[in-house]
NULOKE-936247 format. One record per residue (C-alpha): x, y, z; residue in three letters; residue number from 1. Coordinates in steps of 0.001 Angstrom, whole numbers. Each point is the difference from the previous one (the first is absolute). Layout:
BEGIN
@c1:X&c2:Y&c3:Z&r:Ala&k:NUM
...
//
This chain:
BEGIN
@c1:-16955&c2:4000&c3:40103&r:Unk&k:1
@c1:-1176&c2:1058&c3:-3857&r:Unk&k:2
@c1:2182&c2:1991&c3:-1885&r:Unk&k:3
@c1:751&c2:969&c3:-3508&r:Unk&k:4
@c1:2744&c2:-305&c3:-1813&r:Unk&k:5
@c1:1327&c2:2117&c3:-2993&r:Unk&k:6
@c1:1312&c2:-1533&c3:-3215&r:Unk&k:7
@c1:3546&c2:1921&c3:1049&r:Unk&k:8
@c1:-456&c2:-1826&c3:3556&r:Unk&k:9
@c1:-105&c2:-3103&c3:-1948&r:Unk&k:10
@c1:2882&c2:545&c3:-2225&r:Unk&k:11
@c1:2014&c2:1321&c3:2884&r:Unk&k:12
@c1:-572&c2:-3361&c3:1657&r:Unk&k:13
@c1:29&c2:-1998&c3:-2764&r:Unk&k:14
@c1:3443&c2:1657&c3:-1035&r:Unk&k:15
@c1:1657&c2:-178&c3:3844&r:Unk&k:16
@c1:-700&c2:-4037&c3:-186&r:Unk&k:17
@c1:1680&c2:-440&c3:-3330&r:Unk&k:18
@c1:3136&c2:1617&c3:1256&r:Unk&k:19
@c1:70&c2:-1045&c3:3310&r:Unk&k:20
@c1:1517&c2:3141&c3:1888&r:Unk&k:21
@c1:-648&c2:3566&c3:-1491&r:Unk&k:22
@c1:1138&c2:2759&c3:1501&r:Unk&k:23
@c1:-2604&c2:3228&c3:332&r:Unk&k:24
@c1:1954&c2:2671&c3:-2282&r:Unk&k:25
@c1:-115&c2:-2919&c3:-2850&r:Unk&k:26
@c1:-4212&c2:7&c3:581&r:Unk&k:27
@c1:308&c2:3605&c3:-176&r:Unk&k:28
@c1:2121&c2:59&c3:-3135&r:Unk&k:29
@c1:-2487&c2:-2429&c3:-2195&r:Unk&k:30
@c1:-3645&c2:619&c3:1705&r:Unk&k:31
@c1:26&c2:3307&c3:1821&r:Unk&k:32
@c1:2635&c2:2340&c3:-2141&r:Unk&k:33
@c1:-2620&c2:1866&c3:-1766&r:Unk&k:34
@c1:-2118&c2:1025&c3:2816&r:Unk&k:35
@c1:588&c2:3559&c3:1542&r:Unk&k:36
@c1:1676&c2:-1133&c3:3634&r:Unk&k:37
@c1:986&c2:-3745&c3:-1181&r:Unk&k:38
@c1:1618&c2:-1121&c3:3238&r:Unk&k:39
@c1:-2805&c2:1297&c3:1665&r:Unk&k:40
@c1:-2532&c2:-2140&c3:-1368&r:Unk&k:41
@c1:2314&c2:-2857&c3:-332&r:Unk&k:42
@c1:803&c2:287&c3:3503&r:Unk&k:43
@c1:-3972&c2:27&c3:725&r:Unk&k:44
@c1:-1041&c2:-2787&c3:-2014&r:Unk&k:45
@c1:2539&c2:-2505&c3:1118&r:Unk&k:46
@c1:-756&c2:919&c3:3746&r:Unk&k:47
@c1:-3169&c2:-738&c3:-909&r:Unk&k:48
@c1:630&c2:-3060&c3:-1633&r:Unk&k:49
@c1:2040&c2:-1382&c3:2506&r:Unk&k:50
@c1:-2406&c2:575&c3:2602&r:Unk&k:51
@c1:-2579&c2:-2010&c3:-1699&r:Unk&k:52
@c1:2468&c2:-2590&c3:-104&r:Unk&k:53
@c1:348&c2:-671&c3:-3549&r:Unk&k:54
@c1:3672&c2:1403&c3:63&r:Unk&k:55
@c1:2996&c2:-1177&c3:1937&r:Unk&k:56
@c1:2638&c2:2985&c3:680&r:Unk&k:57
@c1:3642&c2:-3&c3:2225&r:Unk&k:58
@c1:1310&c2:3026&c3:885&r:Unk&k:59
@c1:3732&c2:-1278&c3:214&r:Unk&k:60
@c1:198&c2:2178&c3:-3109&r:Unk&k:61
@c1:-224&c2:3872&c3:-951&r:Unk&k:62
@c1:-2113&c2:598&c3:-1750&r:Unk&k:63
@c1:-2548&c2:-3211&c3:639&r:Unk&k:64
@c1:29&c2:-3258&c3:-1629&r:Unk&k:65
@c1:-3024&c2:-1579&c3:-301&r:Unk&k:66
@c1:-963&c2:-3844&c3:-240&r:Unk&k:67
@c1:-2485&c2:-2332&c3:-720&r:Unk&k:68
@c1:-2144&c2:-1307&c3:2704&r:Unk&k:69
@c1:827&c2:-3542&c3:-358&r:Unk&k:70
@c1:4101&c2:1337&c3:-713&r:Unk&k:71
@c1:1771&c2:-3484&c3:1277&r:Unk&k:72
@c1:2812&c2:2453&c3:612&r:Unk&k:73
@c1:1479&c2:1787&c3:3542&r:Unk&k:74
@c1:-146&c2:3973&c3:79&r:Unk&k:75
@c1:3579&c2:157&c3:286&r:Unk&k:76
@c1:1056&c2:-2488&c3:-2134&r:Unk&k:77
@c1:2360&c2:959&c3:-2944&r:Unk&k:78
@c1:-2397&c2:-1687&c3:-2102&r:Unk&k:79
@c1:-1790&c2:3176&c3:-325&r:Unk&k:80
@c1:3097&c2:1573&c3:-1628&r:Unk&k:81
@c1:0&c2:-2881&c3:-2317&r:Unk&k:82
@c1:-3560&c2:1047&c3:-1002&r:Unk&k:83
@c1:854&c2:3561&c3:-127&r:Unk&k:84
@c1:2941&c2:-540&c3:-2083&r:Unk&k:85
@c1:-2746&c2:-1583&c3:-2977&r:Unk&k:86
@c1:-2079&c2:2648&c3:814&r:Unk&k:87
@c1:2570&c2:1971&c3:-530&r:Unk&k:88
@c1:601&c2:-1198&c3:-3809&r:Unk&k:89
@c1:-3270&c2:11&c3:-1143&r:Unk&k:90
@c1:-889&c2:3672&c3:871&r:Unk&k:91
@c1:3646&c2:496&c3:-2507&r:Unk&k:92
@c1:-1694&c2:-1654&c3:-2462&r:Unk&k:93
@c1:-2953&c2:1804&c3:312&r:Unk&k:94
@c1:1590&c2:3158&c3:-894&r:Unk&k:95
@c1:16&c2:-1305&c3:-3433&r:Unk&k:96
@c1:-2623&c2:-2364&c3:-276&r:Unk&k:97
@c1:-2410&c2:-1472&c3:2010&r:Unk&k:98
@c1:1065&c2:-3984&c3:465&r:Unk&k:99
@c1:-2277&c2:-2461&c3:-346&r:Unk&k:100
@c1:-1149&c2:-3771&c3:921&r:Unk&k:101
@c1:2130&c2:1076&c3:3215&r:Unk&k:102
@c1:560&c2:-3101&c3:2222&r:Unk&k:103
@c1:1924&c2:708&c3:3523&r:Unk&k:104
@c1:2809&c2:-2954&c3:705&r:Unk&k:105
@c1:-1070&c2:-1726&c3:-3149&r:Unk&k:106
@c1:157&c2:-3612&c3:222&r:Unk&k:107
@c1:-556&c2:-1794&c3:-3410&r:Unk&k:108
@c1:1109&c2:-3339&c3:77&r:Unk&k:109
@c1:-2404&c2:-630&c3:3297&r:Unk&k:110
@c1:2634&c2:-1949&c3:1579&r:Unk&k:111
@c1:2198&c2:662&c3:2512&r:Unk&k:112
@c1:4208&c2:333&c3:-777&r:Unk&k:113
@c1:-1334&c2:1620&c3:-3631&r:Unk&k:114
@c1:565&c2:3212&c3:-1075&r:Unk&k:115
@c1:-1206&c2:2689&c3:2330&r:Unk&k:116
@c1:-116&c2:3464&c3:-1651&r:Unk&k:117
@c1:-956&c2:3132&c3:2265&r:Unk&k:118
@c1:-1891&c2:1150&c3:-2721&r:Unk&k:119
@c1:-1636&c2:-758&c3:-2983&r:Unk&k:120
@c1:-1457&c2:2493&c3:-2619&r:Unk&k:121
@c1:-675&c2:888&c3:-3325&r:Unk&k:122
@c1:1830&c2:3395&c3:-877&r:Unk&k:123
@c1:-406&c2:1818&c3:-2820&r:Unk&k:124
@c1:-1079&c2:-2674&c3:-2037&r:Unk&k:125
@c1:2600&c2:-2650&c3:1141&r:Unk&k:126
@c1:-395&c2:-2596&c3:3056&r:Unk&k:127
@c1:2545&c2:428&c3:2817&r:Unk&k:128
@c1:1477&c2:-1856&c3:3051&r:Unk&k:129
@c1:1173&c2:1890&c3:2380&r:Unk&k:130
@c1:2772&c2:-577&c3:2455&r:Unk&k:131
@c1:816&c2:2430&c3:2783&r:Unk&k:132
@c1:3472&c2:-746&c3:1733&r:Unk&k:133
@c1:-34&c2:2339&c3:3400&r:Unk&k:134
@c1:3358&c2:-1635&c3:1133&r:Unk&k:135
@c1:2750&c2:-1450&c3:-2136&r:Unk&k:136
@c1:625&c2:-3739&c3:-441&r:Unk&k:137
@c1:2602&c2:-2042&c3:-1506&r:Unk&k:138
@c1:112&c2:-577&c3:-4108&r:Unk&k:139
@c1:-425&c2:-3616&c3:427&r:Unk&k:140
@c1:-3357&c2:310&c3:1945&r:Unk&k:141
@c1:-1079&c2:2642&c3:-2471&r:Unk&k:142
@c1:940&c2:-2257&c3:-2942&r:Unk&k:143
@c1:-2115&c2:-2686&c3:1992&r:Unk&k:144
@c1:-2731&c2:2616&c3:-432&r:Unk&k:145
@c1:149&c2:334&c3:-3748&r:Unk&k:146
@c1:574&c2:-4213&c3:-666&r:Unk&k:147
@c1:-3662&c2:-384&c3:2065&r:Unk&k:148
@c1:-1698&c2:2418&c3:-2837&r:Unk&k:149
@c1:2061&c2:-2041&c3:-2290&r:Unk&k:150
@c1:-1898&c2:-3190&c3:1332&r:Unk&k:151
@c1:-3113&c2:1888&c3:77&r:Unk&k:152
@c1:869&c2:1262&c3:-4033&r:Unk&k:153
@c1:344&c2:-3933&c3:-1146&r:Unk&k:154
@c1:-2742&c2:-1288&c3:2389&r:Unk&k:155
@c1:-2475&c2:1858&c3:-2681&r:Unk&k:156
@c1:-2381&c2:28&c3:2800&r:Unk&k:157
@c1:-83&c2:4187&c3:-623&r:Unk&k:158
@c1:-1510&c2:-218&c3:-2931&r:Unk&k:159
@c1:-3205&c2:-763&c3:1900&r:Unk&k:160
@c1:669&c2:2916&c3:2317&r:Unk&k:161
@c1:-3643&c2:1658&c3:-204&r:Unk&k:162
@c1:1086&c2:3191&c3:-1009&r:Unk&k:163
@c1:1629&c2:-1155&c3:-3061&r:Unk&k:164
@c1:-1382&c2:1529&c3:-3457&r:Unk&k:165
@c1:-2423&c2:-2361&c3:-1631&r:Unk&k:166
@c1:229&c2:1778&c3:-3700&r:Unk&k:167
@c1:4051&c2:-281&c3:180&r:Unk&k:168
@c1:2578&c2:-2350&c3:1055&r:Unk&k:169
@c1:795&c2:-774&c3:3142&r:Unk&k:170
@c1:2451&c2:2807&c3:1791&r:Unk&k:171
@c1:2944&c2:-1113&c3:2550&r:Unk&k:172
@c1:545&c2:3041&c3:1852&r:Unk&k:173
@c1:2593&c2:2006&c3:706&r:Unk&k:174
@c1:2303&c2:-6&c3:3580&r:Unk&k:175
@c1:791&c2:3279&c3:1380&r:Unk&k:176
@c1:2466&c2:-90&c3:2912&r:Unk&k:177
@c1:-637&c2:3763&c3:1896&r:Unk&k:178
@c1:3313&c2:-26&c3:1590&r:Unk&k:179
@c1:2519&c2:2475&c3:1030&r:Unk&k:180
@c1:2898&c2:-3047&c3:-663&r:Unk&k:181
@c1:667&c2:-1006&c3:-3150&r:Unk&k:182
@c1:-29&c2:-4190&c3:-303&r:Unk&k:183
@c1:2064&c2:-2225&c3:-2494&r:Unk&k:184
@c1:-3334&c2:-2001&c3:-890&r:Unk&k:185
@c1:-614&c2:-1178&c3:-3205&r:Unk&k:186
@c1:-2831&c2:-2083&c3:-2137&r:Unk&k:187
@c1:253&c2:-1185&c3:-3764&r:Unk&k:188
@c1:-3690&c2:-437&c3:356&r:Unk&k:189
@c1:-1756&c2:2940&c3:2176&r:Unk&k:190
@c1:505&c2:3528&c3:-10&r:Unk&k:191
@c1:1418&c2:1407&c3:3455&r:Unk&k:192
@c1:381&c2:4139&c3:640&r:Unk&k:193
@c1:1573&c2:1159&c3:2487&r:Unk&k:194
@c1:-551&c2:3778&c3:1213&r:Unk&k:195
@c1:2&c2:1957&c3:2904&r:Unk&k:196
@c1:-3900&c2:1710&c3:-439&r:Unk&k:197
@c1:-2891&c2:237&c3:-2531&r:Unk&k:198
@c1:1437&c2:2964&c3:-997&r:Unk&k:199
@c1:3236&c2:-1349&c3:-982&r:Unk&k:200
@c1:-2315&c2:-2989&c3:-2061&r:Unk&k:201
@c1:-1040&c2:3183&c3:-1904&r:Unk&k:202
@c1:2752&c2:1632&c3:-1056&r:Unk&k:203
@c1:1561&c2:-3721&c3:-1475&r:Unk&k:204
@c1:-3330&c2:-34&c3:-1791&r:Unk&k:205
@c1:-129&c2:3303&c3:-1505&r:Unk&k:206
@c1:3872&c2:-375&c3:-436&r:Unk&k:207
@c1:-660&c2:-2995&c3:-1746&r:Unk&k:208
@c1:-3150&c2:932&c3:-2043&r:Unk&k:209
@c1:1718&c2:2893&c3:-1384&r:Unk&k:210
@c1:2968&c2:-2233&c3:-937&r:Unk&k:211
@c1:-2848&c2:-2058&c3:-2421&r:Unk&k:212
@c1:-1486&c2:3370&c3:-1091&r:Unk&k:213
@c1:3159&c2:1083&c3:-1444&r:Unk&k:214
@c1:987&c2:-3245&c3:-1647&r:Unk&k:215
@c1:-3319&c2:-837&c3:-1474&r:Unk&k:216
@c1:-1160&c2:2098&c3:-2916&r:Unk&k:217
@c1:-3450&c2:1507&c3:600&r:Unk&k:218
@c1:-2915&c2:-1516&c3:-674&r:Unk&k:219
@c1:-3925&c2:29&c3:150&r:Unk&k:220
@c1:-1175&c2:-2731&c3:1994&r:Unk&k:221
@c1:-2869&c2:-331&c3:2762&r:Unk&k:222
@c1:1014&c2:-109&c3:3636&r:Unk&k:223
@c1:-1156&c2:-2993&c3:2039&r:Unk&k:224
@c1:1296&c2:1710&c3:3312&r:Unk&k:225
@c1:3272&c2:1048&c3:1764&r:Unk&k:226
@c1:2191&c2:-3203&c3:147&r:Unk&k:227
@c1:3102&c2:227&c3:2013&r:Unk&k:228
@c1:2714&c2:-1688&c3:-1511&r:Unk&k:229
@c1:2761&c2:646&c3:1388&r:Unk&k:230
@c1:3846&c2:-1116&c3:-1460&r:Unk&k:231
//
């Protein structure tokens, strides 16, 4: 069977198998939301998809989740709300800036018992790794967390990471823990930040930008970009 498929139907795809699970209002929110009856044609398009089998879906969720077709991972597995959950955070950040060099359960030291971020991105001008705790664990397994990016910090093996500037220094970047439980963590060495949502992120940085603003007189200078940096 020939067919021919759109550049969307290729991002679509392209965008469901870096993020593992998506569910269908989240396709309708970021390809179909300026179309006249978006979950309409979403809903067409992915039927159609997944009936030329280059979509997985499960229907174990309202509205549909849809996975890759090689998806090593069982329709009703929790997994899914794992992969939701990142999904989840990115479309936050998107609200205020489009992420990029996205990577989906980053895994930069390419060995196994490293550091094993959800997510990695550059926001805003700074790189990111991105923790999502769904369930609460104990500080000293959360402190475990933060010594293996310690490791990771002295290994210097990161400043070969490929998406590292190559007209600046090398950048380590910062942990953000999206929690709802506040941990007793600590590095002398790493940055950690702990908030509940993107949003929250947001209003520490604009908290803390103004906080600069008013303590630095003003000045011409040239921007090179938003940098969050927050205190």
């Amino acid at each position: 069977m020939s067919f021919r498929l759109s550049q969307r139907d290729k991002d679509i795809i392209a965008f469901i198998n870096q993020f593992r699970a998506v569910d269908r209002d989240s396709l309708v929110d970021i390809f179909f939301k300026r179309l006249k009856s978006p979950v309409n044609a979403c809903n067409s398009v992915m039927v159609r998809l997944y009936r030329l089998g280059l979509i997985e879906r499960t229907q174990q969720y309202s509205p549909t989740v849809y996975l890759p077709v090689d998806a090593k991972i069982k329709k009703n597995s929790q997994k899914i709300l794992h992969f939701l959950s990142i999904l989840d955070v990115y479309k936050q950040m998107c609200t205020y800036s489009t992420p990029k060099q996205v990577i989906v359960e980053d895994k930069p030291t390419g060995r196994k018992g490293g550091i094993e971020p959800d997510l990695f991105c550059i926001f805003k001008g700074s790189p990111f790794w991105i923790e999502i705790q769904r369930n609460q664990y104990s500080e000293q397994k959360m402190q475990g967390k933060i010594n293996l990016y310690e490791e990771f910090f002295f290994s210097d093996e990161w400043k070969a990471l490929h998406w590292q500037p190559e007209d600046r220094p090398a950048l380590f970047p910062s942990v953000i823990l999206i929690t709802p439980v506040r941990y007793a963590v600590s590095s002398d060495h790493i940055r950690i930040i702990q908030v509940a949502n993107i949003h929250e992120l947001m209003e520490k940085y604009k908290s803390s930008a103004k906080q600069q603003r008013d303590r630095k007189p003003k000045t011409s200078a040239s921007s090179r970009g938003i940098k969050i940096n927050l205190t």
